[in-house]
GULUMLUM-474452 format. One record per residue (C-alpha): x, z, y. Coordinates in nm, 4 decimals, always signed. Each point is the difference from the previous one (the first is absolute). Layout:
@c1 X, c3 Z, c2 Y
...
This chain:
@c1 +0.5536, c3 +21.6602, c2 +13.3245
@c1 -0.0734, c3 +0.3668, c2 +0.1360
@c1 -0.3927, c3 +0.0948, c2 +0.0905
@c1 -0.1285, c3 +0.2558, c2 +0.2116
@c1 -0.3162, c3 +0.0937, c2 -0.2328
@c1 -0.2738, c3 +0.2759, c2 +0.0388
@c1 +0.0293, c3 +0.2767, c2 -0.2891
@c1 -0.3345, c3 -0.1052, c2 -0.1284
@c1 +0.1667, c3 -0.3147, c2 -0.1330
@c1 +0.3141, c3 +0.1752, c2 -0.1586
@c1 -0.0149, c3 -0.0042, c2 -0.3797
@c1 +0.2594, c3 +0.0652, c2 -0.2845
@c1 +0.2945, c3 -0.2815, c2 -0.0178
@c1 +0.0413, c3 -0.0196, c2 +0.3850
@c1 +0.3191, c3 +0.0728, c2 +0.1476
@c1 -0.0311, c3 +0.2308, c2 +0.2834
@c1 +0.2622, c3 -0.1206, c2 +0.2977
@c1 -0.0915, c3 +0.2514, c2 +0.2771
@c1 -0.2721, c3 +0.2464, c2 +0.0579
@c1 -0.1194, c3 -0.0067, c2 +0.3425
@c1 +0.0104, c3 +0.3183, c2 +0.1822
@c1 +0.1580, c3 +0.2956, c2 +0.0024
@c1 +0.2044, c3 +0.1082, c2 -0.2839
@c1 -0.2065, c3 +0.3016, c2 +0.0285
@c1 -0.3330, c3 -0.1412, c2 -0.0688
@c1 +0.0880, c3 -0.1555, c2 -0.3437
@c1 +0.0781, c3 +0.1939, c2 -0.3333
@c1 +0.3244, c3 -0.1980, c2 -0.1053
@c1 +0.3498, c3 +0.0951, c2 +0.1449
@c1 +0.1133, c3 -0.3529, c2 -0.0366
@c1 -0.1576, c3 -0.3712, c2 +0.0054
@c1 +0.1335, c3 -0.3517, c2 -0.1494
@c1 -0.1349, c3 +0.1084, c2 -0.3895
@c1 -0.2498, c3 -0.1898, c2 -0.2072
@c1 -0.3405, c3 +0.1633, c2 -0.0216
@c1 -0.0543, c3 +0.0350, c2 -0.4022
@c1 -0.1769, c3 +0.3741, c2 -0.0168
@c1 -0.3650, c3 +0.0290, c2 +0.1052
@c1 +0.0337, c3 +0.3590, c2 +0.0709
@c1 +0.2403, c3 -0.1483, c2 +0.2931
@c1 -0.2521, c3 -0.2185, c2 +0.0837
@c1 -0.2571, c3 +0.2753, c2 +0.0624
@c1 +0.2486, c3 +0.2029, c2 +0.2167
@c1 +0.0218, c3 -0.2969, c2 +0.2168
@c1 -0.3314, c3 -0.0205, c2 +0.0256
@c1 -0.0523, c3 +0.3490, c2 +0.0751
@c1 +0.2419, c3 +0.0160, c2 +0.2746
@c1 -0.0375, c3 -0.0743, c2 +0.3629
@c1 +0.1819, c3 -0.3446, c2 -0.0308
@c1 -0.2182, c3 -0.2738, c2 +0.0519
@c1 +0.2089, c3 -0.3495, c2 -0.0280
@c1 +0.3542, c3 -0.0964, c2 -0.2033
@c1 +0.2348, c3 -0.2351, c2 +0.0071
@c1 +0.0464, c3 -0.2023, c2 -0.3496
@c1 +0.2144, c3 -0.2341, c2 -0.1300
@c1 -0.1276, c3 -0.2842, c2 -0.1772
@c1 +0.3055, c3 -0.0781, c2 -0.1804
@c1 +0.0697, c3 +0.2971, c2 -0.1837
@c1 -0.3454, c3 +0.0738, c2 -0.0936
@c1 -0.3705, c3 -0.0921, c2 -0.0237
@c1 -0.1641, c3 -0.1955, c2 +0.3091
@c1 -0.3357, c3 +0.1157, c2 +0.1474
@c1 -0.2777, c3 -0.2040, c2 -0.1408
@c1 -0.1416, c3 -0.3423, c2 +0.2061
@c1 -0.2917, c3 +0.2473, c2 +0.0952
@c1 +0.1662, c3 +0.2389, c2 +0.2104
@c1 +0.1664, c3 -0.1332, c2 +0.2927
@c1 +0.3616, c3 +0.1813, c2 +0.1527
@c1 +0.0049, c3 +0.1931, c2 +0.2985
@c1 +0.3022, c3 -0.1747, c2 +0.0798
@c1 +0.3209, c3 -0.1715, c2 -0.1592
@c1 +0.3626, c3 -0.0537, c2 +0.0238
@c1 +0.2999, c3 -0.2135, c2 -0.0818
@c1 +0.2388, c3 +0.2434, c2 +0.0104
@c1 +0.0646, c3 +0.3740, c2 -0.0341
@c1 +0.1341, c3 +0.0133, c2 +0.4032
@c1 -0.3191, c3 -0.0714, c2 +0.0427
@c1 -0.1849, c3 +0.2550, c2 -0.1809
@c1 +0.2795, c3 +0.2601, c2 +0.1326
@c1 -0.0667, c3 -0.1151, c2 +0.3523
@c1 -0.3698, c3 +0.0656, c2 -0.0441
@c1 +0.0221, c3 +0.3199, c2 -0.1244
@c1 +0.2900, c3 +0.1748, c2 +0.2165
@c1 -0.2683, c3 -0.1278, c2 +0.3070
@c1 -0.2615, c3 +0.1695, c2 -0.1448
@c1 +0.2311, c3 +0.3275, c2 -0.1045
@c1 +0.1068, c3 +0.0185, c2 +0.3482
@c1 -0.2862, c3 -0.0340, c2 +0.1413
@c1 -0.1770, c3 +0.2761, c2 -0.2112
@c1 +0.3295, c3 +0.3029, c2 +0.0618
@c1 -0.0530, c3 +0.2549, c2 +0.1805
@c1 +0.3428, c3 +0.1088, c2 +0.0961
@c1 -0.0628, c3 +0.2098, c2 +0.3149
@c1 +0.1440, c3 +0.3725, c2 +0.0147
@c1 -0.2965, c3 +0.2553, c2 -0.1028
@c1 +0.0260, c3 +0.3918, c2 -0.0358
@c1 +0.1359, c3 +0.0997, c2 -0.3296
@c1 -0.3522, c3 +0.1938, c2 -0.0809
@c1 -0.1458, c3 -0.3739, c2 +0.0879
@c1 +0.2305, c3 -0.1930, c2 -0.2812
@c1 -0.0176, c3 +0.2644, c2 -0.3105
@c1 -0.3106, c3 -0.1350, c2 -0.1388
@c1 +0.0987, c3 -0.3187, c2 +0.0157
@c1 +0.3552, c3 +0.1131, c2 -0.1094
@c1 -0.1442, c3 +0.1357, c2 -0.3267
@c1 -0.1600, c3 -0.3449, c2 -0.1004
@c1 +0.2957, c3 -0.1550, c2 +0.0787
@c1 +0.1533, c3 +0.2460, c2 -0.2478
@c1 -0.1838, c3 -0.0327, c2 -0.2575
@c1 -0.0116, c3 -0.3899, c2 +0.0027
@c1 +0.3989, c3 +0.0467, c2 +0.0233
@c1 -0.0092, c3 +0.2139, c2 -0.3265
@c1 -0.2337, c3 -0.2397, c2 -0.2334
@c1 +0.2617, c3 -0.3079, c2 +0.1028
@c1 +0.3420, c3 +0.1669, c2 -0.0341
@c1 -0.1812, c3 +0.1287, c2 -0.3271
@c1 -0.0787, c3 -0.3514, c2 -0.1187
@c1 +0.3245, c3 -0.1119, c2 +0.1199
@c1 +0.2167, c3 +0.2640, c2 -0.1814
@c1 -0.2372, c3 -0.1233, c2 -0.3018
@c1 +0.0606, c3 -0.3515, c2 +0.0365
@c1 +0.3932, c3 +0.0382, c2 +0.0614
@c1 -0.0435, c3 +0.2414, c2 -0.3371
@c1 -0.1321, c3 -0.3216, c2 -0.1851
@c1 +0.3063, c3 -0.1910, c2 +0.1243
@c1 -0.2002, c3 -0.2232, c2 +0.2529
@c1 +0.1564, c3 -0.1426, c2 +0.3362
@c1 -0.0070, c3 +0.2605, c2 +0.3193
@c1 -0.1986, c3 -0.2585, c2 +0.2127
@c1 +0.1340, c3 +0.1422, c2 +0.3680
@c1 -0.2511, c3 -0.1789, c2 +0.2279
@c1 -0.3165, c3 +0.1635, c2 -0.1296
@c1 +0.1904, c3 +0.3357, c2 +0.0388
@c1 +0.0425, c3 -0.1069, c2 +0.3823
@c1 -0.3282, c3 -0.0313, c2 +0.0531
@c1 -0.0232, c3 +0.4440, c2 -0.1592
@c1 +0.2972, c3 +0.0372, c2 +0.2834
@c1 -0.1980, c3 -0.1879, c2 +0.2975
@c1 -0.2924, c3 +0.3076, c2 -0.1018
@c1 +0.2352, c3 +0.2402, c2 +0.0208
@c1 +0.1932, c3 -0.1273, c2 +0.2587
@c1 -0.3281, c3 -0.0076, c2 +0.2333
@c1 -0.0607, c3 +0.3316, c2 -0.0625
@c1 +0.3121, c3 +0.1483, c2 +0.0787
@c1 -0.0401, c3 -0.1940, c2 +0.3434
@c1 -0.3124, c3 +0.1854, c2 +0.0556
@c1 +0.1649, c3 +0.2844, c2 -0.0577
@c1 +0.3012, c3 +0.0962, c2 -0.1660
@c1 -0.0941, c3 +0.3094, c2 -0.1740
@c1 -0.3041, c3 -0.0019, c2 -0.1429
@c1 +0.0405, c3 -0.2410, c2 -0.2974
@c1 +0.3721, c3 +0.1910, c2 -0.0572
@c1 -0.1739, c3 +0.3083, c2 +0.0116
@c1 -0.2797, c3 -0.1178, c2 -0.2716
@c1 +0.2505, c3 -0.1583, c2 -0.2038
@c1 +0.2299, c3 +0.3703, c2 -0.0475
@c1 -0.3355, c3 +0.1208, c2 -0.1764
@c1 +0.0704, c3 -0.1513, c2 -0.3082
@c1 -0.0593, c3 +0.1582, c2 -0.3706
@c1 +0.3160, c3 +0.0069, c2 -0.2482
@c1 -0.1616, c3 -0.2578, c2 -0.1858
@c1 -0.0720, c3 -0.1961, c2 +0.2995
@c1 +0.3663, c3 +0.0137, c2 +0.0990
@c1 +0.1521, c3 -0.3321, c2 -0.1128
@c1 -0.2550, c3 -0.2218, c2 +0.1920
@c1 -0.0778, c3 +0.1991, c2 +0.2969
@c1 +0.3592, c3 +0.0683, c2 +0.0492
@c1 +0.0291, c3 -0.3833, c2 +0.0120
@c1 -0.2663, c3 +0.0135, c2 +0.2866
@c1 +0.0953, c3 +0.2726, c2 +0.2124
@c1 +0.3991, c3 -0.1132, c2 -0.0220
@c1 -0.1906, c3 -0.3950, c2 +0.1563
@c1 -0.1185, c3 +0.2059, c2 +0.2937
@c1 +0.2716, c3 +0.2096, c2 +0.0464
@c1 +0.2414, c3 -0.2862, c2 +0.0170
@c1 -0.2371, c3 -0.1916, c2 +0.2250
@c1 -0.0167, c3 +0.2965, c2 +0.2804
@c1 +0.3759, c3 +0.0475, c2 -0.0018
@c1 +0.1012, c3 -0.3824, c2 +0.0211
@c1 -0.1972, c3 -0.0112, c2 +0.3208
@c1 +0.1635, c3 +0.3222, c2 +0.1152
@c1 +0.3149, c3 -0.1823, c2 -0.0478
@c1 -0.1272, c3 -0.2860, c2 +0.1874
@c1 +0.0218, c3 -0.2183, c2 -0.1914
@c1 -0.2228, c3 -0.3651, c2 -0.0500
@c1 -0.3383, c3 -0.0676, c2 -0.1048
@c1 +0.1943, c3 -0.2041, c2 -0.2911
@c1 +0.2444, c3 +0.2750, c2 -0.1109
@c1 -0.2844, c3 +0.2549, c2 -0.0292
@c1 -0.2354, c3 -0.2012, c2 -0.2083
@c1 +0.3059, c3 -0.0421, c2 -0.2304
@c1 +0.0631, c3 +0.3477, c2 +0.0232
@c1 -0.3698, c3 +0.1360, c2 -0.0909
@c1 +0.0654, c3 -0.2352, c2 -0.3319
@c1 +0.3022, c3 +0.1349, c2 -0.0925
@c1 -0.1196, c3 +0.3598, c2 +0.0705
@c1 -0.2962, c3 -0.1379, c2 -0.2484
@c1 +0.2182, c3 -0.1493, c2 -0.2770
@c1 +0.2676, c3 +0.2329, c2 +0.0142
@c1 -0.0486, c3 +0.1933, c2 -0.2884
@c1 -0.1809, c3 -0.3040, c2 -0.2228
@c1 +0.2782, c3 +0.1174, c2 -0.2828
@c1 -0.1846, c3 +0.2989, c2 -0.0783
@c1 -0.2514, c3 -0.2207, c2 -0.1998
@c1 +0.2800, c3 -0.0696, c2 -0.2302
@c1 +0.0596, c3 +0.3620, c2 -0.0723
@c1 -0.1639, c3 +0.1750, c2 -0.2524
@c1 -0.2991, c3 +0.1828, c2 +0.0812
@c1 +0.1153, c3 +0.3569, c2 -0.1407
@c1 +0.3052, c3 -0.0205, c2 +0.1512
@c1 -0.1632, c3 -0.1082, c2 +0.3829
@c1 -0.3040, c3 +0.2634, c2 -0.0241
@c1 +0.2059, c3 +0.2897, c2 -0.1970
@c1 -0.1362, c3 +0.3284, c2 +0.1561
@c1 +0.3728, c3 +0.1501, c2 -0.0108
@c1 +0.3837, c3 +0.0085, c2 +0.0842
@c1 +0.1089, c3 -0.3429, c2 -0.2065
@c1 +0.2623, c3 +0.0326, c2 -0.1491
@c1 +0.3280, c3 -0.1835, c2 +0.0336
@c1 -0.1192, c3 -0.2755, c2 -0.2071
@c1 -0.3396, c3 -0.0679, c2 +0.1276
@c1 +0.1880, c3 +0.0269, c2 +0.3506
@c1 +0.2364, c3 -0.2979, c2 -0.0714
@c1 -0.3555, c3 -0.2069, c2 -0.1266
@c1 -0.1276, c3 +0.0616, c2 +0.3231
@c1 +0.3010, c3 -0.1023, c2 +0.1971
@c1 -0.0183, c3 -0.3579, c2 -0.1469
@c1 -0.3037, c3 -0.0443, c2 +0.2042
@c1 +0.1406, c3 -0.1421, c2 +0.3551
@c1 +0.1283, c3 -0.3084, c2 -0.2749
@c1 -0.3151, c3 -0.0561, c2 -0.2102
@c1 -0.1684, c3 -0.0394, c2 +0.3316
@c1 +0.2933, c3 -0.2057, c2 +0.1601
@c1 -0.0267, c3 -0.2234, c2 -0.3400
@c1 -0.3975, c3 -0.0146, c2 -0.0051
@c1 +0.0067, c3 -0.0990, c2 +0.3741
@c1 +0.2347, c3 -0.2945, c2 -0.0772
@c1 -0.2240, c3 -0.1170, c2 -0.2534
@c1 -0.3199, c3 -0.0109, c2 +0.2840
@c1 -0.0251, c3 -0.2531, c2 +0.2826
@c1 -0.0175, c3 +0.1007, c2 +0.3675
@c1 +0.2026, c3 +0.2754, c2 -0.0293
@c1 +0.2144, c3 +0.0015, c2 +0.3179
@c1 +0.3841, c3 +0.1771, c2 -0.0099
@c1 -0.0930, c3 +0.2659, c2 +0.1865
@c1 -0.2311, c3 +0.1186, c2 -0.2998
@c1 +0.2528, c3 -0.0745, c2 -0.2652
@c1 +0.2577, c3 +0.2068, c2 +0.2111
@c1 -0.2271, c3 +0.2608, c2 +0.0539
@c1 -0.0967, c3 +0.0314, c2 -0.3461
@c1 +0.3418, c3 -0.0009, c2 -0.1457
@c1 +0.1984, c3 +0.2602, c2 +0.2320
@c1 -0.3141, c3 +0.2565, c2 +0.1335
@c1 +0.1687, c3 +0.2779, c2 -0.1822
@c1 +0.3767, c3 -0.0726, c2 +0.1411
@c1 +0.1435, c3 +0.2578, c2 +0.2249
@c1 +0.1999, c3 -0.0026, c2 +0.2849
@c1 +0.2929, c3 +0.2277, c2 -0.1561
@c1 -0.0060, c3 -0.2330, c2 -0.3112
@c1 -0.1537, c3 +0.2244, c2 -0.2401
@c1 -0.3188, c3 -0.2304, c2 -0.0611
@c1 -0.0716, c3 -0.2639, c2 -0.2416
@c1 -0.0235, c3 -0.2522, c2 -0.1533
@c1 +0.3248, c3 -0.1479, c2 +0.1933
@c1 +0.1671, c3 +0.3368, c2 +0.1297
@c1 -0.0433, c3 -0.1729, c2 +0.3425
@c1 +0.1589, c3 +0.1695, c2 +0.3328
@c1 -0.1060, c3 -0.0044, c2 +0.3488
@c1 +0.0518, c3 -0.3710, c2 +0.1525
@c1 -0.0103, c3 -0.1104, c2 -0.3574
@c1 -0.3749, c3 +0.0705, c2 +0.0179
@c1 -0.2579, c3 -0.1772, c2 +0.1981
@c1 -0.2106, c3 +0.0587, c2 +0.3113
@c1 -0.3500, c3 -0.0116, c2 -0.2397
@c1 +0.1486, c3 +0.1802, c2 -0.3046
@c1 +0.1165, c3 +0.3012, c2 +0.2069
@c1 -0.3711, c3 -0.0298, c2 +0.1299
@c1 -0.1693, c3 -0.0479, c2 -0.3235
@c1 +0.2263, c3 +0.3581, c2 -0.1189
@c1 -0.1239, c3 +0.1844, c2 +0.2591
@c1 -0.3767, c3 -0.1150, c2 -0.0095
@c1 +0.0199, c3 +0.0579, c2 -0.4622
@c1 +0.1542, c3 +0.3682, c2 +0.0735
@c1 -0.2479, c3 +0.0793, c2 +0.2257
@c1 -0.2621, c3 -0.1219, c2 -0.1534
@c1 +0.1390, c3 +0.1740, c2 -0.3368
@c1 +0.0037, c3 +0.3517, c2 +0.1262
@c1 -0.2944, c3 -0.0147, c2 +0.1814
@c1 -0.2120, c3 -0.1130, c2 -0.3088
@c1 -0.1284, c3 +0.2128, c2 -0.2775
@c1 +0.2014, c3 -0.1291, c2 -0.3247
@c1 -0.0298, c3 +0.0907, c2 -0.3386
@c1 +0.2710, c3 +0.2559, c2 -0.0017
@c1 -0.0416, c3 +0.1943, c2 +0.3589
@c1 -0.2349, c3 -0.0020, c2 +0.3012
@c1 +0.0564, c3 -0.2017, c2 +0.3063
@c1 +0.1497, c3 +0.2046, c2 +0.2944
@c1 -0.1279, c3 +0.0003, c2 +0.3277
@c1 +0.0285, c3 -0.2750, c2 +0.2588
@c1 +0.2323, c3 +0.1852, c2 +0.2512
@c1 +0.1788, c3 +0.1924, c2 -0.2651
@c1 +0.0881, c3 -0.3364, c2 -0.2160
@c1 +0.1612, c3 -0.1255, c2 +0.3637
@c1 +0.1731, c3 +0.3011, c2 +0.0786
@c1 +0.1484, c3 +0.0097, c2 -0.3794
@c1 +0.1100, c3 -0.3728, c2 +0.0361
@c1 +0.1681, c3 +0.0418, c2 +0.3346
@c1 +0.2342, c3 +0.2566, c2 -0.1920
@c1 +0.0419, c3 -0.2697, c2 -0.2809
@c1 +0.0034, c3 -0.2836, c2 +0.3027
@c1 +0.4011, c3 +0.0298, c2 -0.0164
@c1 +0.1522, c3 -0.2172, c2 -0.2870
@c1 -0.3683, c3 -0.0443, c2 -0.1333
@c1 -0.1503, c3 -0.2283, c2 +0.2933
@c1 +0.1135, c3 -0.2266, c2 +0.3154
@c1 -0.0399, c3 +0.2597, c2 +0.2878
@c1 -0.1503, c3 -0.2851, c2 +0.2398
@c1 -0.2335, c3 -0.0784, c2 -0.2665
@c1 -0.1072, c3 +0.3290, c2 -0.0876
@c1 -0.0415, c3 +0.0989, c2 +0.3901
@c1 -0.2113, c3 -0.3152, c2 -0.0087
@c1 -0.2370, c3 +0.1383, c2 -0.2653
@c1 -0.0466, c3 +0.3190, c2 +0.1357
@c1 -0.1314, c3 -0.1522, c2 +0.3702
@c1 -0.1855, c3 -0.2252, c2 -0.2170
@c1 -0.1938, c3 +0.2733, c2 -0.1709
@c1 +0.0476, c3 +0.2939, c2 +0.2535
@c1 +0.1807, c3 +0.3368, c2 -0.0340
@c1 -0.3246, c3 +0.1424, c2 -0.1655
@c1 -0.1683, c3 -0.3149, c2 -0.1563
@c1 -0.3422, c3 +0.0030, c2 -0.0531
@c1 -0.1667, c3 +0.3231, c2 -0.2791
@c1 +0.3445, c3 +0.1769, c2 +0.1166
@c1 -0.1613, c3 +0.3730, c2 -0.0023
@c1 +0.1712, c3 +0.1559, c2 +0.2743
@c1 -0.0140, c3 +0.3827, c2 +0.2122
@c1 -0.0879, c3 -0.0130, c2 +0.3881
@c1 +0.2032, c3 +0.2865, c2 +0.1841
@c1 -0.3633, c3 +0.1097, c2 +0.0895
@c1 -0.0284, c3 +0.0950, c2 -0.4085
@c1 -0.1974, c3 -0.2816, c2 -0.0786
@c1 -0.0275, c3 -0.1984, c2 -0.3048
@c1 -0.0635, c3 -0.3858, c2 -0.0147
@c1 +0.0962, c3 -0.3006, c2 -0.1072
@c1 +0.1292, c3 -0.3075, c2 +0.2062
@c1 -0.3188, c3 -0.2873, c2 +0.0319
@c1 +0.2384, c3 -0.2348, c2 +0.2124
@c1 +0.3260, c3 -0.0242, c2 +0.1814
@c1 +0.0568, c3 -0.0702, c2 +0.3686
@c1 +0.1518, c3 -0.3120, c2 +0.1689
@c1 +0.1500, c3 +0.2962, c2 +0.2244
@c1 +0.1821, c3 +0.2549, c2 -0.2029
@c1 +0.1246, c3 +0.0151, c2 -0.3747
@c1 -0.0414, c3 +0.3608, c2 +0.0298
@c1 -0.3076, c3 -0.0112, c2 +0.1223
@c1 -0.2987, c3 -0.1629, c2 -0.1970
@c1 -0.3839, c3 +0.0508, c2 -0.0009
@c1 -0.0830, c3 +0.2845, c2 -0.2702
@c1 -0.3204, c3 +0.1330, c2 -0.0937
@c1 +0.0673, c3 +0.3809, c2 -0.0074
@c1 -0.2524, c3 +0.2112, c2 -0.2822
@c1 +0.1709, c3 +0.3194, c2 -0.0804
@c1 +0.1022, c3 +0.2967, c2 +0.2054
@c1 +0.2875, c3 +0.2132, c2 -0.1783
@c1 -0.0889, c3 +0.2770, c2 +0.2595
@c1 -0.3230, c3 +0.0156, c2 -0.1182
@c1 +0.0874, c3 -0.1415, c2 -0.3326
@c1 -0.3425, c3 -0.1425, c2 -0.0119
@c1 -0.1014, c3 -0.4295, c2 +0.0011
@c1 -0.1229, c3 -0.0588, c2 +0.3679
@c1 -0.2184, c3 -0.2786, c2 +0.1017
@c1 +0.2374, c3 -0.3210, c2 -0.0183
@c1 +0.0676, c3 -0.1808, c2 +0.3647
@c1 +0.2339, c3 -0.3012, c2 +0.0585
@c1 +0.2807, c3 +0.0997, c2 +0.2896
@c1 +0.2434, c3 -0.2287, c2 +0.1163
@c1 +0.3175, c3 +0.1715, c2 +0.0665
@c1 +0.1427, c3 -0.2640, c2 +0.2170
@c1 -0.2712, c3 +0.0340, c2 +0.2260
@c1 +0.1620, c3 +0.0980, c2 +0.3534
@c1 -0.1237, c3 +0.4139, c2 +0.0425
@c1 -0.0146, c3 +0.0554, c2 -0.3695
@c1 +0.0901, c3 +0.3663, c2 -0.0237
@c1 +0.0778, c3 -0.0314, c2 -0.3835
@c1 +0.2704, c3 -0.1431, c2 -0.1783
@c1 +0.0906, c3 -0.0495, c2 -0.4235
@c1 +0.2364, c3 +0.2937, c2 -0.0875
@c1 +0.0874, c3 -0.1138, c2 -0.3341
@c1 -0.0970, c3 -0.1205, c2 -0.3390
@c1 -0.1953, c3 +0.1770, c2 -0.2463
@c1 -0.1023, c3 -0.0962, c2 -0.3997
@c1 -0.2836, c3 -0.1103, c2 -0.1299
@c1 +0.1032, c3 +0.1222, c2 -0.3242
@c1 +0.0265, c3 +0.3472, c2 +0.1837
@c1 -0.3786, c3 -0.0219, c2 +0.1468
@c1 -0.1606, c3 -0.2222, c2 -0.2536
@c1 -0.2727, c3 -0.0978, c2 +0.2278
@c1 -0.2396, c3 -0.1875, c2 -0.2166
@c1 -0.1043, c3 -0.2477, c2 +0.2738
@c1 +0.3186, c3 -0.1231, c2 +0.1248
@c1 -0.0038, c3 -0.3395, c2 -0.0478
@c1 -0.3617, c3 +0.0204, c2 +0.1352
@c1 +0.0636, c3 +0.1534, c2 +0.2890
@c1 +0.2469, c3 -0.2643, c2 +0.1206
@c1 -0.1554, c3 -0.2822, c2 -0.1104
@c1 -0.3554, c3 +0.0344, c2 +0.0586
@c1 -0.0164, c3 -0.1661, c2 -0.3478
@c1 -0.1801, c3 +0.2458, c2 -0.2978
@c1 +0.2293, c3 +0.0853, c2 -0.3157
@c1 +0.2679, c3 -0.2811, c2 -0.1307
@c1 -0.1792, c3 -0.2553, c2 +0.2638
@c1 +0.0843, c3 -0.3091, c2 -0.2126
């Protein structure tokens, strides 16, 4: 029997079925566990969950007392009620990217605790349990509706030792915005957003010096890492709900067109539709993230360095998918106006690629910071244009990050 009980009657020995409401509200990546810790208890209680589905027959029934909210026969049931209630409670409407960063950045940081519990938990050798990781994509996937490149943005400013989870994140949301660039269905991206999430699950059977070593590895440590694509492939076998598209993805993300990946030494039409995609999103993703060894490159530079890579490395269509998907300059791109300007693209345009919105701060004429302002190059009359590229690395502006995102230091 499941019950739909207020957290003031949850106690230890209950087994929790469902919370209900958003994944965001409650401090547990994943549901369908017996409640045996009291410090778990008190989280619950703490949070802003009010009511949660139990089941009766794999744990400890409320007391005579203290009447249900509700009950159930069945789990289609309990499902039913609370994709209703999920639905009604998104908010999946388009928004300015300087309206979705805040939210973004909780969304992040949620997104980092579970894919840190989950690396932990496939670590101990439990199950990958796929369905509560859908409801971490659905989050993600909402936000990238609202706008595609704030919560990509956010993601990119990850630590080193943030890498291996956040990559996780940011390579969800990546693969999300480019399967609906492709066009394809509602279906095929949610399975894409998990696979971008599970694709590198093997690194939690590598060992830790070798994943976070600060330098070159070494031959050695290199053929460790490359066994990762099949730990994961093996630990997602092991889980339940894990669709093919993950498994695929997981397995072949670092094959190459030309043949010269791994694990399989795949070829061209050997190679999927979703891993191509999932090698394109990890490589960008990759170079555009601090990692122990080297400093992430900028946005517009990492795409200009793949398109030279693009031949025998990625599926052209693909790739020219990604790159409309993110724009020309993606969002924190620090780019030159021809008027000798300095800023840094805050949005792109639905008309141009080549011309975004960027919030110019620096004149190289006077080679003095200027008071920032927002321009929209695709505006019709706009007498300025981007000229080129420049590096951050060259300028180290200290507010960077800041001054595209509106957000203050590392904003999750």
């Amino acid at each position: 029997m499941l019950k739909r009980i207020s957290v003031a009657h949850l106690r230890p020995g209950m087994h929790i079925k469902e919370f209900c409401g958003s994944w965001m509200e409650h401090p547990f990546w994943r549901s369908g566990f017996v409640l045996d810790d009291p410090e778990d208890l008190r989280r619950i209680r703490e949070s802003s969950i009010k009511e949660i589905w139990i089941d009766c027959d794999k744990g400890l029934d409320i007391a005579p007392d203290e009447p249900a909210v509700s009950e159930a026969e069945s789990e289609a049931q309990v499902d039913a009620d609370l994709q209703a209630a999920a639905v009604q409670a998104r908010a999946v409407e388009r928004v300015p990217a300087a309206a979705e960063f805040a939210r973004a950045a909780k969304i992040c940081a949620q997104s980092k605790r579970a894919v840190v519990s989950m690396f932990q938990e496939a670590r101990m050798g439990k199950a990958v349990d796929a369905a509560s990781a859908q409801r971490l994509v659905e989050e993600i996937s909402d936000s990238v509706t609202r706008n595609p490149g704030a919560l990509i943005s956010l993601a990119r400013l990850k630590t080193a030792d943030d890498y291996t989870y956040m990559h996780s994140v940011a390579v969800c949301a990546l693969m999300v915005a480019l399967a609906r660039q492709l066009g394809l269905s509602d279906a095929e991206t949610r399975s894409a957003g998990i696979a971008g999430l599970l694709h590198d699950l093997g690194k939690a059977a590598m060992p830790m010096d070798v994943l976070n070593k600060p330098g070159k590895l070494t031959d050695e440590e290199f053929a460790i890492i490359k066994r990762h694509p099949e730990e994961g492939h093996r630990m997602l076998l092991g889980g339940s709900g894990v669709n093919e598209m993950a498994l695929d993805v997981c397995l072949h993300h670092h094959e190459k067109t030309d043949g010269s990946g791994y694990p399989k030494g795949l070829k061209d039409a050997e190679i999927s539709l979703h891993a191509k995609m999932g090698a394109v999103c990890d490589v960008y993703d990759a170079i555009t993230s601090n990692r122990p060894y080297k400093a992430g490159w900028d946005p517009a530079e990492s795409l200009r360095r793949m398109a030279e890579w693009a031949n025998g490395h990625f599926d052209p269509a693909v790739f020219q998918a990604f790159v409309k998907s993110l724009g020309i300059y993606p969002i924190g791109s620090l780019v030159r106006l021809a008027s000798g300007r300095i800023g840094v693209v805050v949005e792109q345009s639905e008309k141009s690629l080549l011309a975004p919105r960027v919030k110019i701060f620096f004149s190289t004429r006077a080679n003095a910071r200027i008071p920032p302002e927002v321009i929209d190059l695709s505006r019709p009359g706009c007498p300025d244009k981007i000229a080129g590229r420049e590096d951050p690395a060259k300028w180290k502006f200290p507010d960077l990050d800041e001054l595209w995102s509106g957000l203050p230091g590392r904003p999750w």
